[in-house]
Structures are given as structure tokens and as C-alpha cells.
N, C-alpha and C positions, 0 to 999 in steps of 0.2 A: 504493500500500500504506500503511495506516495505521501510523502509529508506535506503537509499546507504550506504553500509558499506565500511571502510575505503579502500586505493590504494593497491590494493594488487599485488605479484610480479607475473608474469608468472610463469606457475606448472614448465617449463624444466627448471630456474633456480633452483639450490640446496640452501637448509638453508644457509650452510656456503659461501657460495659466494655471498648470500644475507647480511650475517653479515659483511662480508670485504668490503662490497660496503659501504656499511650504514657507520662503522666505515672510512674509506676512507672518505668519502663526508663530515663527523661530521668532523674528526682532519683538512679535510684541509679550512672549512669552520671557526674553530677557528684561525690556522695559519694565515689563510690572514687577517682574522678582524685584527689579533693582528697588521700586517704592515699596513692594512689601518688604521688605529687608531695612527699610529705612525705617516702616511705620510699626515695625516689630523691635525696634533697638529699645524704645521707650515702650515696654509691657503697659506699663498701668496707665501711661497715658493712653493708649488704643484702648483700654479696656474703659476709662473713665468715659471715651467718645463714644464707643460704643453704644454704651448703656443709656448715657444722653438724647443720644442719637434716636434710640429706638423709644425711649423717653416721649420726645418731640414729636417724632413719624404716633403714635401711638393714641394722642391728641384729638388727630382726623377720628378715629371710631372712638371716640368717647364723645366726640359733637352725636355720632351716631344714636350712638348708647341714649345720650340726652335727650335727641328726636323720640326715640322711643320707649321715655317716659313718660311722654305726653300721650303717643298714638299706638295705636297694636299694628297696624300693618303701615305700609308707604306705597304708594301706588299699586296697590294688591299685592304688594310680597310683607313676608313675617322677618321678623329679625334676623334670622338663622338664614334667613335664603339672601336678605341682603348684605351679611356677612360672607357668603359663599361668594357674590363677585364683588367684594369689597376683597377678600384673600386672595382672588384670581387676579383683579388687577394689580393691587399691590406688591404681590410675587412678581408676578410677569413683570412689569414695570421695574422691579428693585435688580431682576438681574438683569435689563436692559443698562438700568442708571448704573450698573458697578461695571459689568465690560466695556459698553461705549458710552458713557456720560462724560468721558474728560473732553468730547469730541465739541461740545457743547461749547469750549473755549475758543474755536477758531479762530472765531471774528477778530479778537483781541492779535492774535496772532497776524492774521493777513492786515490789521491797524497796523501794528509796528516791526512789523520786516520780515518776525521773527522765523515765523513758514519759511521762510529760504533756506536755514539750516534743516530743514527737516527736507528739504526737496533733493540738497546736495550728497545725505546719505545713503549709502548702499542699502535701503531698507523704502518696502511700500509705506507712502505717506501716511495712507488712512492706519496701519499698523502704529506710526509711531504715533499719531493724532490722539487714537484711542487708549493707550495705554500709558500717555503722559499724565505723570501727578495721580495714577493710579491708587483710588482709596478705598482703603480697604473698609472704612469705618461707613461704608453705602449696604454692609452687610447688614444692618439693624432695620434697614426695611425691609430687606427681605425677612429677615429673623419676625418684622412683627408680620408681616403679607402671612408668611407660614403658623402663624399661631392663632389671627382671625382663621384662615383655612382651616386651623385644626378645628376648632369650635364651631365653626358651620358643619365639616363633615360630618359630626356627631350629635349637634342639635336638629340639623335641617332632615324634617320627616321627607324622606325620598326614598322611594322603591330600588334600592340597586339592582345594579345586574352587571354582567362582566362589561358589555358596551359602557356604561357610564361609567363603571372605574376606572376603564382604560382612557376614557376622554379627557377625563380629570388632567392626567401628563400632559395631553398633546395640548389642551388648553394652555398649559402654563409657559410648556415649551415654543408652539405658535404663537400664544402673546409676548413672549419676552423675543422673538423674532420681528414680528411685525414692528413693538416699540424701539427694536435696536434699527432698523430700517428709516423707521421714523426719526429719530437722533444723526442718522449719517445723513437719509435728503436734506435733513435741516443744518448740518453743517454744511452741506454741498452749498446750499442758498447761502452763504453765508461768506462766500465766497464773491459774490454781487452785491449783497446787501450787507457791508460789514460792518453794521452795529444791529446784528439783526437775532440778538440772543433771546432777548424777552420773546419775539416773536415764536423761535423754537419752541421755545417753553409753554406758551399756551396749546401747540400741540400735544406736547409730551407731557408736564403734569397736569396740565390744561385736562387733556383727554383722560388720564389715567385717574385725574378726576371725579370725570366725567361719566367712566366707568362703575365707580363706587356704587350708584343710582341703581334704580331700574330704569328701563327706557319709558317706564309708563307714565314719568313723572315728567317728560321733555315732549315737545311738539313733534309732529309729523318732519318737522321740514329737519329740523335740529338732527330728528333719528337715520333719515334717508341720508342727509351729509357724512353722518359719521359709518355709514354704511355702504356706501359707494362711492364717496368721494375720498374720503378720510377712512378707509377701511377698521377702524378700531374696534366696530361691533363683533368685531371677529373676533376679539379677544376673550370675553366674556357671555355680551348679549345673546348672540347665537347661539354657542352651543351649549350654553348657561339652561338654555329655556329647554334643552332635551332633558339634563339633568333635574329642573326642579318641575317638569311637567306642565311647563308655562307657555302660551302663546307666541310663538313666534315672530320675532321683530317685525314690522311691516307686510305680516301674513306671509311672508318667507315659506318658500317648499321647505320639504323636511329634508330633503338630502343638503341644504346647507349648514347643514348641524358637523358635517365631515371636509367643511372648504375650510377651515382655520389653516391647514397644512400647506395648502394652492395659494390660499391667500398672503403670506407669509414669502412664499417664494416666487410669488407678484410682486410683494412690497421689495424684497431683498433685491430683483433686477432691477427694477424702476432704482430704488435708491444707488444700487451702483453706476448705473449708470448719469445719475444725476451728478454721482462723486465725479465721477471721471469726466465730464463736459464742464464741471470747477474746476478741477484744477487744471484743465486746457487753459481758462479763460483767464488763468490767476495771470500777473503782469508784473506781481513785487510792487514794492514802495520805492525803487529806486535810491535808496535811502543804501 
């Protein structure tokens, strides 16, 4: 019997785009060791921020908490089910903001020159973009996204079945793609429009916001946008509503409950390709 040989890539990618991945994954696997290694020198300081941190992030579902000591449900959901996409988005979301949320800084960057040194290295830009100033202390939202989640799985009255446990993953894992998609087009723009951070940002916490919700609490027009234009119902909304036996966004067929995957790797080409036509367009400061 022959031995397995090594992971090889699929025949339709090409060599060189298999080299820019490899080199990608290598520099930004160095850059971030370098900041974790920094942000591990000082234990108890990382530990103080940490805790802070998730402290703060923690805040948002206690506004929740609050809401519903007034009311029993929110737009026909129970506490426990708007904890379930209050944990989806929040997860999704936190591992978006910890891989690529330094990207978030561009703009300052193509302000004052500094992008030049990153252009000159042997290493792809968006690699070093993403893994610059790398913090480690973005782990507290994830840390609380997963502990609403845990408290929803086990409050929220839902039928399981092996379909909906296993959705559970691909929800988390397709949201935190979608929102890292969504952090790279918006550093791409960023590149034209370079004071244009805040703007990022009402997509990104803007949206992951915006997800906390049900959509029954927002307008027709608000829910279409974030669903065809703004793909982010993908993240939760959709396939949220198989799991708690809810209505589906916008009378949605039911096979859209299994687009989070397609959806995500829509967002991921549109945004590469958005990176790559910035930094065609970038010009330097001359400076």
C-alpha cells in the first residue's frame, strides 16, 4: 500500500498563486508571532486587558439583559434565541477583528508614506497589513461571543438534529469569513478614500451590530440591503431562522439556509479583488 503523499493544492489553482499564498500565510505567520511574543513579555498586563476587555465587549448584552427586563420577547424572539445571534455574531465578528482588524489602519498608513515600506518587502502587502500591531487582547470578544453562545445553546428551546449542529460551525466559520472580506474591501477603499476609517467601521461593527437584533425589528428596505447588497444576513439571519424554526428573512426559499459557504466565497473574490485594483491605484505621498 502506498503511503499518503504530502497536501497537495487543487490542479485549477496556478503555481504562482500557490506561491503568494504560501508566502502570505509564512510573513504573516512571522509578523504576528513577533507581536504575540511582545504582548506575552508583560503576562499580567495581557491578562489585566484581557479581562477589561471582555469586561467592556460584555456591556452590549447586558443593555440586552436590560431590554428584557422590561419585555418577554423582541420582535417575536425570546431571550435565548436573541442571545443565539447575539453569540453568532459576536464570535464571527471577534475572529474577523483578531486576524484582519489591524487592516483597519490603512488609511493612516497611505496618509503618511508609511505603505511604501511594506510595498518594498519581499512579503504580500495584505499579509503584512493584516498582521501589523497584531492583538492579541481582540480574544475577549471572542471569549464573550462564545459564552452568550454557550447560554443560548442550552437555554434556547430548539429541536436539534445533526443538520442544525453541524450548521452551528459553518455559521461561525462563514461569518467570521464574510466579516474578514468585509475589513479587506474596506481597507481596499481606503486606498481612494484615505480618511475613510469610520466609514469601515459602520460596516463592520456597524453590521455586527446590527446582527445582535432580529431582522423583525428593522424595515423591509434596511433587511433587503443587508441581504443583497451588504451580504451580512448571511451570517446569522438566514441560517439562524432554520435553527430556531423562524420565518425566513424576506420569505427566503429554504435552500438559502446552506448559501453562508457561497456567500463567503463571493465576498472573499469581490474583496480580493477590490485589494488588488488599491493597490494598482496607490501613487505614494511622494514624500
Amino acid at each position: 500500500m502506498r503511503e499518503p503523499g504530502p497536501l497537495r493544492w487543487p490542479e485549477w489553482v496556478r503555481e504562482p498563486e500557490r506561491g503568494r499564498v504560501r508566502e502570505g500565510l509564512r510573513a504573516y505567520r512571522l509578523i504576528a508571532g513577533m507581536w504575540i511574543r511582545s504582548t506575552m513579555a508583560y503576562p499580567l498586563s495581557f491578562v489585566m486587558t484581557l479581562v477589561s476587555g471582555l469586561l467592556v465587549t460584555g456591556l452590549d448584552f447586558v443593555a440586552i439583559l436590560l431590554m428584557f427586563s422590561r419585555i418577554d420577547v423582541l420582535g417575536g424572539y425570546s431571550l435565548p434565541e436573541v442571545a443565539f445571534l447575539y453569540g453568532l455574531s459576536a464570535t464571527s465578528f471577534g475572529v474577523a477583528d483578531l486576524l484582519i482588524g489591524s487592516a483597519g489602519r490603512l488609511g493612516s498608513r497611505v496618509r503618511d508614506g508609511t505603505l511604501d515600506t511594506l510595498l518594498v518587502r519581499p512579503a504580500p502587502v495584505l499579509a503584512q497589513v493584516a498582521a501589523d500591531r497584531f492583538a492579541l487582547r481582540r480574544l475577549s470578544r471572542i471569549a464573550q461571543g462564545l459564552l452568550v453562545l454557550g447560554y443560548a445553546l442550552t437555554a434556547a428551546d430548539v429541536d436539534w438534529t445533526p443538520a442544525k449542529v453541524l450548521l452551528v460551525p459553518v455559521m461561525l466559520v462563514s461569518g467570521a469569513v464574510i466579516f474578514g472580506a468585509v475589513l479587506v474591501a474596506g481597507a481596499a477603499f481606503q486606498f481612494v478614500a484615505q480618511d475613510a476609517a469610520e466609514v469601515q467601521s459602520a460596516f463592520t461593527y456597524g453590521g455586527q451590530t446590527l446582527l445582535q437584533y432580529p431582522p423583525t425589528v428593522f424595515g423591509k428596505d434596511l433587511v433587503r440591503a443587508v441581504t443583497f447588497v451588504f451580504p451580512l444576513a448571511f451570517v446569522n439571519w438566514v441560517p439562524a431562522a432554520r435553527v430556531l424554526g423562524r420565518p425566513y428573512p424576506l420569505d427566503l426559499p429554504e435552500w438559502t439556509v446552506y448559501a453562508p459557504p457561497l456567500v463567503a466565497a463571493a465576498c472573499c473574490a469581490s474583496a480580493g479583488l477590490a485589494w488588488r485594483a488599491g493597490v494598482r491605484s496607490y501613487r505614494s505621498t511622494g514624500s
